[in-house]
C-alpha positions as a LaTeX table, in Angstrom:
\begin{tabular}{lrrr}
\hline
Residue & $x$ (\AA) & $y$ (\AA) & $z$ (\AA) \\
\hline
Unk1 & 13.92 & 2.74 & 11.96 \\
Unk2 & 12.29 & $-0.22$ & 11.03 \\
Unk3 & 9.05 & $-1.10$ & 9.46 \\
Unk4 & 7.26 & $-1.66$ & 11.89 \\
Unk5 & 8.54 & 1.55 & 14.21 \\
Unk6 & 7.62 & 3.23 & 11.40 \\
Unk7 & 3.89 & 1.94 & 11.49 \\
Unk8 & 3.79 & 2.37 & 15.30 \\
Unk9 & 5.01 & 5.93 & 14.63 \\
Unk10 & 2.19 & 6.50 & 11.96 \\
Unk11 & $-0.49$ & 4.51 & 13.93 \\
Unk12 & 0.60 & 6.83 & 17.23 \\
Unk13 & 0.20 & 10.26 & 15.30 \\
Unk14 & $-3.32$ & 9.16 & 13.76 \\
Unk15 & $-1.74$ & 9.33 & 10.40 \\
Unk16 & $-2.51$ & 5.71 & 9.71 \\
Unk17 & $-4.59$ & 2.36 & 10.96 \\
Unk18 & $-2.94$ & $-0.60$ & 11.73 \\
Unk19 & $-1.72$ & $-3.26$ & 9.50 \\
Unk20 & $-4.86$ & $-5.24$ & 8.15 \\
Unk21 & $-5.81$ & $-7.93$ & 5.41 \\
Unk22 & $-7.63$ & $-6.65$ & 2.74 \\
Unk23 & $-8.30$ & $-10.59$ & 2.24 \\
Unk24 & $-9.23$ & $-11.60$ & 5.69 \\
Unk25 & $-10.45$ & $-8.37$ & 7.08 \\
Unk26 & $-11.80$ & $-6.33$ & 4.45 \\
Unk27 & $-10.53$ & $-2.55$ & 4.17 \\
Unk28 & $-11.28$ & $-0.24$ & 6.38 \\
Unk29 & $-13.89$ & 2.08 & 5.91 \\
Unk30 & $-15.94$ & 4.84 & 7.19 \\
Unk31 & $-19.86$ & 4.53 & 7.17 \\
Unk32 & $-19.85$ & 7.74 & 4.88 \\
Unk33 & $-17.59$ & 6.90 & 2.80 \\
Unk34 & $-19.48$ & 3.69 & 1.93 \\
Unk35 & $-22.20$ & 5.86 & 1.13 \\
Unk36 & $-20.32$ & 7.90 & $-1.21$ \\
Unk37 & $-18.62$ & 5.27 & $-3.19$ \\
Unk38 & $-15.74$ & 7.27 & $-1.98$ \\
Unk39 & $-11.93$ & 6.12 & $-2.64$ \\
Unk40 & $-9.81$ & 4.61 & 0.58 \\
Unk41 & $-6.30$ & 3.89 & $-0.54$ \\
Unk42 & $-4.54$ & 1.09 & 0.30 \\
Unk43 & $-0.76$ & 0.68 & 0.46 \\
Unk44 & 1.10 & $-3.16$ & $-0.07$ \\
Unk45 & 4.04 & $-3.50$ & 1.52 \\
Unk46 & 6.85 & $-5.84$ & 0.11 \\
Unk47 & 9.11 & $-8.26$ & 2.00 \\
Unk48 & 11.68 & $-7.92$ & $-0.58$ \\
Unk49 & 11.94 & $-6.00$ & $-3.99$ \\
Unk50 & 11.22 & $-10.00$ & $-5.77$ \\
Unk51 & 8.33 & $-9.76$ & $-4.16$ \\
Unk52 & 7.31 & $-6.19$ & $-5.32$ \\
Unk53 & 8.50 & $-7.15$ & $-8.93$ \\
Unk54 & 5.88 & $-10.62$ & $-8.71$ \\
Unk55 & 2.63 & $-8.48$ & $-7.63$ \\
Unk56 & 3.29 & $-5.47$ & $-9.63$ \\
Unk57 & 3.74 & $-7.80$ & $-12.87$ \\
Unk58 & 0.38 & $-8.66$ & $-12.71$ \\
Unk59 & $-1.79$ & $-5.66$ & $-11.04$ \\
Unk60 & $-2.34$ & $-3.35$ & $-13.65$ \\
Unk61 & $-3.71$ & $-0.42$ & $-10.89$ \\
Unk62 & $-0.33$ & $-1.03$ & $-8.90$ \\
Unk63 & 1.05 & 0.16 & $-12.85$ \\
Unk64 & $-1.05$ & 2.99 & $-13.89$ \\
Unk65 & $-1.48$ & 4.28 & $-10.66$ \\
Unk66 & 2.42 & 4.56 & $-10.12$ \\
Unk67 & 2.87 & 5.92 & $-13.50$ \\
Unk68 & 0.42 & 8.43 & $-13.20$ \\
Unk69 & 2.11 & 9.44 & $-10.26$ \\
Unk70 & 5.08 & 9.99 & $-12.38$ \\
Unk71 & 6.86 & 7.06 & $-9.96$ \\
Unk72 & 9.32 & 4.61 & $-11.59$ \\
Unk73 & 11.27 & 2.10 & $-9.63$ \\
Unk74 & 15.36 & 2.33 & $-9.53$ \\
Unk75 & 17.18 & $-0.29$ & $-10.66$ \\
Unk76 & 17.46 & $-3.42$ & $-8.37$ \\
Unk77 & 20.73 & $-3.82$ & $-7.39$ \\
Unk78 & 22.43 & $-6.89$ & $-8.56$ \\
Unk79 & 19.85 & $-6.75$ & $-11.17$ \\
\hline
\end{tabular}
């Protein structure tokens, strides 16, 4: 499965919204949850683990939030 059958499959069983720039577009929100101050959370995806390695270097929430989680990268391989 690719990454993108794997969007359509989550954007065909309402578990997600399309693929959007948070730069161009904004996120996506509801009007409520604007009026909460509420949370949406956005997922980056990669092109390649060099390119994961480059934004997580220098976005401290990508960081915290992942080790909060208790998530730690494997080891690249080759690396």
């Amino acid at each position: 499965m690719t990454r993108d059958d794997w969007l359509k499959l989550g954007w065909d069983n309402r578990w997600c919204g399309p693929p959007v720039c948070s730069t161009c577009d904004g996120v996506p929100f509801t009007e409520d949850e604007i009026e909460m101050g509420d949370c949406v959370y956005v997922l980056r995806l990669y092109e390649a683990p060099e390119m994961a390695e480059a934004v997580e270097a220098d976005h401290s929430p990508s960081q915290w939030r992942a080790s909060n989680l208790g998530w730690t990268h494997p080891p690249v391989p080759g690396g």
